[in-house]
C-alpha positions in Angstrom: -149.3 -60.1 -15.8 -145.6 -58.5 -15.6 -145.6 -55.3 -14.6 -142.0 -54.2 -14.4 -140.0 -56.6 -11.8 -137.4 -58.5 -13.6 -138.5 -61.8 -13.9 -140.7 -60.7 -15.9 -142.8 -63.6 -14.9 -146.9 -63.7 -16.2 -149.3 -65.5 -13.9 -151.2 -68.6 -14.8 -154.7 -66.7 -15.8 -153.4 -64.3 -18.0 -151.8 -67.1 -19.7 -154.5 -69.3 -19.9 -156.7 -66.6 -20.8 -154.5 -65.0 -23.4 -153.6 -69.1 -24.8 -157.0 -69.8 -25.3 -158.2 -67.2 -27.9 -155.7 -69.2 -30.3 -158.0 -72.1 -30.4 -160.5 -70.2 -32.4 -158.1 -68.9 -35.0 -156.5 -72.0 -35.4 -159.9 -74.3 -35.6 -160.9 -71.7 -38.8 -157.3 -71.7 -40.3 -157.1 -75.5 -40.3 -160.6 -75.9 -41.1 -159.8 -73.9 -44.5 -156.5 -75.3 -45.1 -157.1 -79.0 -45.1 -161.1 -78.6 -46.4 -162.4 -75.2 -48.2 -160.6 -76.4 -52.0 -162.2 -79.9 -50.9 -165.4 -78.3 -50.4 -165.5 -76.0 -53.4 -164.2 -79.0 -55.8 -165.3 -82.4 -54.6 -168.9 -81.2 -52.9 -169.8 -78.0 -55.4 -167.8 -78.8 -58.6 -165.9 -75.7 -59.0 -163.0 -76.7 -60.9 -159.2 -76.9 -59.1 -158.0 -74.3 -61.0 -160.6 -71.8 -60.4 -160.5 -72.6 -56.5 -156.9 -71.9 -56.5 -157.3 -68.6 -58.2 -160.5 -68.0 -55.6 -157.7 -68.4 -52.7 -154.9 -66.3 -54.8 -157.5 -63.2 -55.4 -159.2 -63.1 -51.8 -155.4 -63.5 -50.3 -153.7 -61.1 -52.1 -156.4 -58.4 -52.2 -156.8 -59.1 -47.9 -152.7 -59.1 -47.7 -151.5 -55.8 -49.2 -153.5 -54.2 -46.3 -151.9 -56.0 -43.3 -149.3 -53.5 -42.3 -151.6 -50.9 -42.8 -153.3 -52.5 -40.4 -150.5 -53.2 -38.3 -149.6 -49.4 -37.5 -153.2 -48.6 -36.8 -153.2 -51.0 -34.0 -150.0 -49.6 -32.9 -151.5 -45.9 -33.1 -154.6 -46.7 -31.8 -155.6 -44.8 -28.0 -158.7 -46.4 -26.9 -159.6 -46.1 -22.6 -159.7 -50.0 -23.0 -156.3 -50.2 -24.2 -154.6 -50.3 -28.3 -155.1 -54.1 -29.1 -158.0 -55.7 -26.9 -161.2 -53.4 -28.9 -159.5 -54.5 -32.0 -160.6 -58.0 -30.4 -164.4 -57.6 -31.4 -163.4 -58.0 -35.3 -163.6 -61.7 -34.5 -167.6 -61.2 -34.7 -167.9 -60.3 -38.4 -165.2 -62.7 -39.1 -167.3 -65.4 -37.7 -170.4 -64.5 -39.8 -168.0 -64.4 -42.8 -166.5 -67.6 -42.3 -169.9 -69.0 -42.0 -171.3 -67.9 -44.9 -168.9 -68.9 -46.9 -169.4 -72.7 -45.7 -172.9 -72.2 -46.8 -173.1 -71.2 -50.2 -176.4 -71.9 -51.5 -177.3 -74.4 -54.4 -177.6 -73.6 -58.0 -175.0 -70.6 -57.5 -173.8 -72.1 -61.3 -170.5 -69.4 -62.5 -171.6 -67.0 -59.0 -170.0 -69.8 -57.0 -166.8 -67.9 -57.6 -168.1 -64.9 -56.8 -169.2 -66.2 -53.5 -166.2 -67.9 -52.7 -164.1 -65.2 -53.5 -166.5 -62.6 -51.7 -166.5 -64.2 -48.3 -163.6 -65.4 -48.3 -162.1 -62.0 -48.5 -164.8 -60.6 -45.8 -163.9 -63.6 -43.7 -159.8 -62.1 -44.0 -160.1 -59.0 -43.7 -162.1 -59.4 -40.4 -159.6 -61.6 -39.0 -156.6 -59.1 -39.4 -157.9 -56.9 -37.2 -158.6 -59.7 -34.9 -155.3 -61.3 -35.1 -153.2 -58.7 -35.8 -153.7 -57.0 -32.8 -154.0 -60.3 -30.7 -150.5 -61.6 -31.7 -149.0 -58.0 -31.1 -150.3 -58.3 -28.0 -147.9 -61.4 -26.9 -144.5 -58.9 -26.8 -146.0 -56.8 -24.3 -146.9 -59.3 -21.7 -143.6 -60.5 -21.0 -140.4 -59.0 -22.5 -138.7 -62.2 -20.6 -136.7 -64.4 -23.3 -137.6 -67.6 -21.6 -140.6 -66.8 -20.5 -142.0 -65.8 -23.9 -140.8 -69.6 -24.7 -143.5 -70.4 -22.1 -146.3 -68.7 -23.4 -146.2 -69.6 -26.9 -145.9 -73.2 -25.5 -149.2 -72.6 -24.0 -150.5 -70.8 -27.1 -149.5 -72.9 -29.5 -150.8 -76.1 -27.2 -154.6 -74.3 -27.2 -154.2 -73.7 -30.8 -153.4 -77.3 -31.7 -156.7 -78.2 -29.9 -158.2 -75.6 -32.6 -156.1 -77.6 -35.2 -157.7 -80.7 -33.9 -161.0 -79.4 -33.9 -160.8 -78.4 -37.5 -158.9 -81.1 -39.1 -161.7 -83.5 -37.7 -164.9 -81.8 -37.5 -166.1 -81.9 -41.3 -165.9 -85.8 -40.7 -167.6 -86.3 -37.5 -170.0 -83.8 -39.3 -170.3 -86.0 -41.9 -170.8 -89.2 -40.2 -173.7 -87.7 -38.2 -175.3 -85.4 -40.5 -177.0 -85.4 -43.9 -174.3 -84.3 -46.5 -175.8 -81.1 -47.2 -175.3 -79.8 -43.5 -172.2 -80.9 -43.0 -169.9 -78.5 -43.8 -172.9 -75.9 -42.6 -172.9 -76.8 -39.6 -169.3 -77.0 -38.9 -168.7 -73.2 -40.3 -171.5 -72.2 -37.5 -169.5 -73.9 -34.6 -166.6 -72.5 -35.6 -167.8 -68.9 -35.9 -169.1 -68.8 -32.2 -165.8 -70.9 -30.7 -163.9 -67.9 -32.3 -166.1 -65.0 -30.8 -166.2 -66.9 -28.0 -162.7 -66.9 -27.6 -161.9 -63.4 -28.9 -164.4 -62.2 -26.0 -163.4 -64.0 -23.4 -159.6 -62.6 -24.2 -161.1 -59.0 -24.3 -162.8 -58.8 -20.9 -160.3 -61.3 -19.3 -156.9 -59.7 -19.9 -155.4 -56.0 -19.4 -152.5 -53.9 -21.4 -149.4 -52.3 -20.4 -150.1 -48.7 -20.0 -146.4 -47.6 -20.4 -146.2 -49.0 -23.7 -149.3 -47.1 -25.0 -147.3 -43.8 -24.1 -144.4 -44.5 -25.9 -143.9 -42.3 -29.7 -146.1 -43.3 -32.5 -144.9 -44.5 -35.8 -145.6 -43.3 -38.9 -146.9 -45.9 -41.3 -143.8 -45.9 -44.2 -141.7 -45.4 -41.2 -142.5 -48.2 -39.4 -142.2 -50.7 -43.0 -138.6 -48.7 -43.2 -137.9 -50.1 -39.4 -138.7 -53.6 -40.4 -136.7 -53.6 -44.0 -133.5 -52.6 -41.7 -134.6 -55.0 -39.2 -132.0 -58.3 -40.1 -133.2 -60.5 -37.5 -136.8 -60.0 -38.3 -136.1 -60.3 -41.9 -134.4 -63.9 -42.0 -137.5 -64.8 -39.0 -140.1 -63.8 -41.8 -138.6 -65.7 -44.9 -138.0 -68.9 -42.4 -142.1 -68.0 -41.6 -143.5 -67.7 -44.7 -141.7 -70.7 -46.2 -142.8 -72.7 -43.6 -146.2 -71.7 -44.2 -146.3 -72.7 -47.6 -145.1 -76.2 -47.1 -148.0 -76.9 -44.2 -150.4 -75.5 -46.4 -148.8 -77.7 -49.4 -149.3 -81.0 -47.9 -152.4 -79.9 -45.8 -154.5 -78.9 -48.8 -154.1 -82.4 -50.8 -154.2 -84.9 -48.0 -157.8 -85.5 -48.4 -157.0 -86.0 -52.0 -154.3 -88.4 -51.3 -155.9 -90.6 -49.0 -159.2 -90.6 -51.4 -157.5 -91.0 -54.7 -153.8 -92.4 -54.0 -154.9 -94.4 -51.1 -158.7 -95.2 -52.0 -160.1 -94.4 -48.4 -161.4 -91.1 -48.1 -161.7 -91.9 -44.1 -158.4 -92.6 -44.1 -157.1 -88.4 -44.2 -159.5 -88.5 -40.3 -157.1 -91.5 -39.2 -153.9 -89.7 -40.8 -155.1 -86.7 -38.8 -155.1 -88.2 -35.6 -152.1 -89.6 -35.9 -150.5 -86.2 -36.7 -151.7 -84.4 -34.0 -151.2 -87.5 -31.2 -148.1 -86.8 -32.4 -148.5 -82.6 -32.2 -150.3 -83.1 -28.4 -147.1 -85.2 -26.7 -144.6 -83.1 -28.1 -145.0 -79.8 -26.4 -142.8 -81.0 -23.2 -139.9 -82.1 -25.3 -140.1 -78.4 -27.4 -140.4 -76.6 -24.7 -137.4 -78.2 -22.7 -134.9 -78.5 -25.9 -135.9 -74.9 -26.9 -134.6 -73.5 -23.1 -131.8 -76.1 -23.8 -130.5 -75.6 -27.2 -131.8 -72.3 -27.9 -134.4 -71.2 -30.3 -132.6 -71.2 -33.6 -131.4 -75.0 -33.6 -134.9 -76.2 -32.4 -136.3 -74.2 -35.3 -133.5 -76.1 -37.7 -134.5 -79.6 -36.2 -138.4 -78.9 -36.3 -137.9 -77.6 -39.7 -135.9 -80.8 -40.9 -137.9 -83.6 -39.1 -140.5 -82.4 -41.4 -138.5 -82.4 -44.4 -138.0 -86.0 -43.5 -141.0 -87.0 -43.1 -142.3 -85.5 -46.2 -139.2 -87.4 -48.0 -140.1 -90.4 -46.4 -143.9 -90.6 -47.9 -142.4 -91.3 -51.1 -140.9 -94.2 -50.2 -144.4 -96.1 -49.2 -147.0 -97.5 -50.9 -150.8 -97.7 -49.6 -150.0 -101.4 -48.3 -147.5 -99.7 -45.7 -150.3 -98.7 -43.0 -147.9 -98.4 -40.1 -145.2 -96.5 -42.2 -148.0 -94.1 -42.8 -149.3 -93.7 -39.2 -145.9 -93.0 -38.0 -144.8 -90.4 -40.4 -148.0 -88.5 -39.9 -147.0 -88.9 -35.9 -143.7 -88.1 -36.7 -145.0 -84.9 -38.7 -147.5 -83.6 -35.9 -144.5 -84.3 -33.7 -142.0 -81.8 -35.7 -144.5 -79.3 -36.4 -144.9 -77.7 -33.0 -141.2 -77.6 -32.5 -141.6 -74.8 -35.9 -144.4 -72.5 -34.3 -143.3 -72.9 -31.2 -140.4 -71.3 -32.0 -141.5 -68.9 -34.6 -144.1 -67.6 -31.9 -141.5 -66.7 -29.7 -138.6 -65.7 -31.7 -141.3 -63.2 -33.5 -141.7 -61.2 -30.0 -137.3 -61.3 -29.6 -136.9 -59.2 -32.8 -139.0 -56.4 -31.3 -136.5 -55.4 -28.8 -133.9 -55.4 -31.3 -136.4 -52.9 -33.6 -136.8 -50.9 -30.0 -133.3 -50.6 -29.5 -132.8 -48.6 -32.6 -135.9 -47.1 -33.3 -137.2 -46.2 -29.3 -140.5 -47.3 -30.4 -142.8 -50.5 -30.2 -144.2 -51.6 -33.3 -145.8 -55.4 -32.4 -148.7 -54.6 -34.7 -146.5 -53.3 -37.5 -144.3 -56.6 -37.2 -147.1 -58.7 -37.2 -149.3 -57.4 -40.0 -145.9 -57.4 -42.3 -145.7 -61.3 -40.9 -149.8 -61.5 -41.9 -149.2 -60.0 -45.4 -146.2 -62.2 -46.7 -147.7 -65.3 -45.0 -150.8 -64.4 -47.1 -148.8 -63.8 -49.9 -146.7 -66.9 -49.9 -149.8 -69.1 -49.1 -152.0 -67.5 -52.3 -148.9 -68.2 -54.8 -148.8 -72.0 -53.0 -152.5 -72.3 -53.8 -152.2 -70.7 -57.4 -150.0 -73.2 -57.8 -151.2 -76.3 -56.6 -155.1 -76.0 -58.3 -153.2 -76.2 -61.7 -151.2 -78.8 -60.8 -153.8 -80.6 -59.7 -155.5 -80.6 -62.9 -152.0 -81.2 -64.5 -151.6 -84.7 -62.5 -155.3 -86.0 -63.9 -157.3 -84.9 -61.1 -161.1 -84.4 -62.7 -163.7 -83.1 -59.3 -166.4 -85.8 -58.6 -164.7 -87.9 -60.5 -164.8 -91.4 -58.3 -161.1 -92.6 -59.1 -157.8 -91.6 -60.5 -155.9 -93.6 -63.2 -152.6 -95.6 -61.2 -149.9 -93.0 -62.7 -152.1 -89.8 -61.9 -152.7 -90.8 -58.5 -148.5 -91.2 -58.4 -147.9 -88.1 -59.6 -150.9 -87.0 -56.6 -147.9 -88.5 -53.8 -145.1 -86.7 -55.6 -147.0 -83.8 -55.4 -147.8 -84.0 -51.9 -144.3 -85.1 -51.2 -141.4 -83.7 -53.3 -142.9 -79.4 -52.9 -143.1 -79.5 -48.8 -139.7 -81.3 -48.2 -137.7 -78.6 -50.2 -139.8 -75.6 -49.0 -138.8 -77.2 -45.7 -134.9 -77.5 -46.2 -135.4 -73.7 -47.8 -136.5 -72.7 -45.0 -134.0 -74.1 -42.3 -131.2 -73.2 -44.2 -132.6 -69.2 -44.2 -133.1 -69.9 -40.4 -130.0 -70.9 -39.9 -128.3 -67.1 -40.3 -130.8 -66.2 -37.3 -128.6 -63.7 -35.1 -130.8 -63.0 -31.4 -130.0 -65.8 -28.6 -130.6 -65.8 -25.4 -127.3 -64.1 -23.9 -127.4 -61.2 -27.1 -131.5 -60.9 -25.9 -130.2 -60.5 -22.5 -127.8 -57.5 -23.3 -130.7 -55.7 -25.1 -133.0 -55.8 -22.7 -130.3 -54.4 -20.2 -129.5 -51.4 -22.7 -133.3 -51.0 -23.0 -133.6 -51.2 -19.5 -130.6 -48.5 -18.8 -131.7 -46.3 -21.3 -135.3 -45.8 -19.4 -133.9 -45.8 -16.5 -131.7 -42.5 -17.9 -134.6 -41.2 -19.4 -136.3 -41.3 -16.1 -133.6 -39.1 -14.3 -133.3 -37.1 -17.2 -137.3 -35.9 -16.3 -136.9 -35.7 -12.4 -133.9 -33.6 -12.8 -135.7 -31.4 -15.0 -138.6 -31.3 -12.6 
């Protein structure tokens, strides 16, 4: 880990060790957004309307707490450190998560309930987790580039969680009786993501300096980030990129069953996406230290416009069309979080610069809350919707001109939340020479500070 030479340069452990815990977050994010309204509509009957209102309640009761949250991991003095004991909330989140994969039979109108309850149990476990985990990126290297590095490595551990979750309810399925599918698959992914959270929390250290530094006040540090310009256009382009993924991720099982009659066929899709997601990471990497992060964000952003453009134009005849716009998808998609990962840790010197303080967890649980936020609308939404387009659960087929309207719906949403979303990018300010300066008026500044004490001495 960097402790203060310039390069600023993290060792291989630390990064693998840090990388890794991101494959346990990601399996249960991706597990929830391509299956949980599957599971609650399809497998328990709960109808598509109340499942998106299930996902709006739990989100927006979890999210208005994130920042809170935020500044306590900022504030926070334990011996171990301020983020890693924060680590340990992964336990309860994997018992939540669980649980609410199993709900048990004959819950009748409590199946709401349920969902809703662990749902929000499950969230509320995770911010505490994940807040102080992703605040904890910023402070191992305060290198422009080499943050670049890390989040490739991050984001490359997480898409093997993506992988995981977008493909173990159907291996589940294939070798299991129906019942214990999605049971079963809940349980594995509540011990990969203690076992990941653990790992990170014995395995990696904290920067003492940064522990010492002035504590924020909780209003203070939400006025810090409303002044913050750079962080403010990074959180739009964030959240608006978070509601298209989740738009198209929630209704491709529903596409390929009912639009494409082949339930397996969302599996094959799948792979296809992240084949595309797992051979990317070299050319995002080098065309990020190339171009810079703001145009790799734009060209991520619109490959994936494209491609969700482009589904519009096939029909269920055109298998290789399919396959290579779900590649071409996977393919775009690390290019955004790639980029988001790293350009979220740049706008913290540009907060420190004005304020003298670091805020990561602040930053991060502001980031939590909104993606929370945009997420529950995009779900609140789409249930509706769904109903609105014909869709009836259990029902074994859709009529030709609902199952249409199913496509458009997958289709037409995610493309212009895409293009939204580039175009707010695009005013992004911080590059890699402006990132350069601050960190050398940081750097002078302590360096002042430091005399300004032995001369006092």
């Amino acid at each position: 880990m960097a402790t203060g030479n310039e390069t600023e340069t993290i060792g291989l452990k630390p990064i693998l060790i840090y990388s890794q815990a991101q494959t346990g977050l990601n399996l249960c994010a991706t597990l929830i957004a391509l299956h949980l309204l599957y599971f609650y509509t399809d497998r328990r009957g709960l109808s598509p309307a109340l499942a998106g209102l299930a996902f709006f309640i739990a989100l927006v009761l979890d999210a208005v707490t994130d920042p809170l949250v935020g500044n306590i991991s900022d504030r926070a003095r334990f011996r171990m450190g301020r983020r890693r004991p924060f680590f340990l909330a992964a336990i309860p989140m994997g018992l939540g998560y669980f649980m609410l994969f199993s709900p048990p039979e004959g819950l009748g109108r409590w199946l709401f309930a349920w969902f809703v309850g662990f749902y929000f149990v499950m969230l509320s476990s995770r911010k505490f987790y994940e807040t102080a985990y992703g605040a904890l990126m910023p402070e191992l290297t305060l290198d422009y580039d080499e943050r670049t590095r890390l989040s490739t490595f991050r984001q490359l551990f997480g898409t093997g969680g993506d992988i995981s979750g977008a493909l173990l309810p159907f291996a589940a399925t294939y070798l299991l009786a129906r019942g214990l599918d999605f049971k079963v698959t809940g349980a594995v992914c509540a011990l990969v993501v203690a076992g990941g959270a653990l790992w990170a929390f014995f395995g990696l250290g904290e920067r003492a300096e940064f522990s010492l530094r002035e504590r924020s006040g909780f209003f203070e540090a939400l006025r810090s980030a409303g002044s913050n310009r750079p962080f403010l256009i990074l959180l739009a382009a964030t959240v608006l990129a978070f509601m298209a993924v989740n738009t198209t991720g929630v209704l491709i099982r529903f596409l390929a069953k009912y639009w494409y009659h082949d339930e397996g066929a969302a599996a094959r899709w799948l792979i296809a996406y992240f084949a595309g997601s797992l051979i990317s990471y070299p050319f995002w990497f080098r065309i990020t230290l190339r171009i810079e992060k703001k145009p790799a964000f734009l060209l991520a952003m619109l490959t994936n416009a494209l491609c969700s453009l482009l589904v519009m134009a096939v029909h269920p005849g055109n298998v290789a069309a399919i396959y290579f716009l779900m590649w071409l998808a996977g393919f775009g998609a690390i290019g955004i979080w790639v980029t988001q990962m790293s350009a979220a840790a740049d706008v913290i010197e540009w907060d420190e610069e004005r304020t003298g303080r670091r805020q990561e967890g602040a930053y991060g649980g502001i980031i939590s809350m909104s993606a929370k936020i945009g997420i529950a609308v995009t779900m609140l939404v789409i249930g509706p919707m769904m109903a609105a387009v014909g869709y009836v659960p259990h029902a074994a087929a859709m009529v030709p001109a609902a199952a249409h309207n199913l496509k458009v719906l997958f289709s037409i949403p995610a493309a212009s939340i895409y293009i939204a979303s580039a175009i707010v990018f695009s005013f992004y300010p911080i590059t890699r020479d402006s990132h350069r300066r601050m960190r050398e008026r940081l750097a002078a500044r302590g360096a002042g500070a430091q005399a300004g004490l032995k001369s006092t001495a």
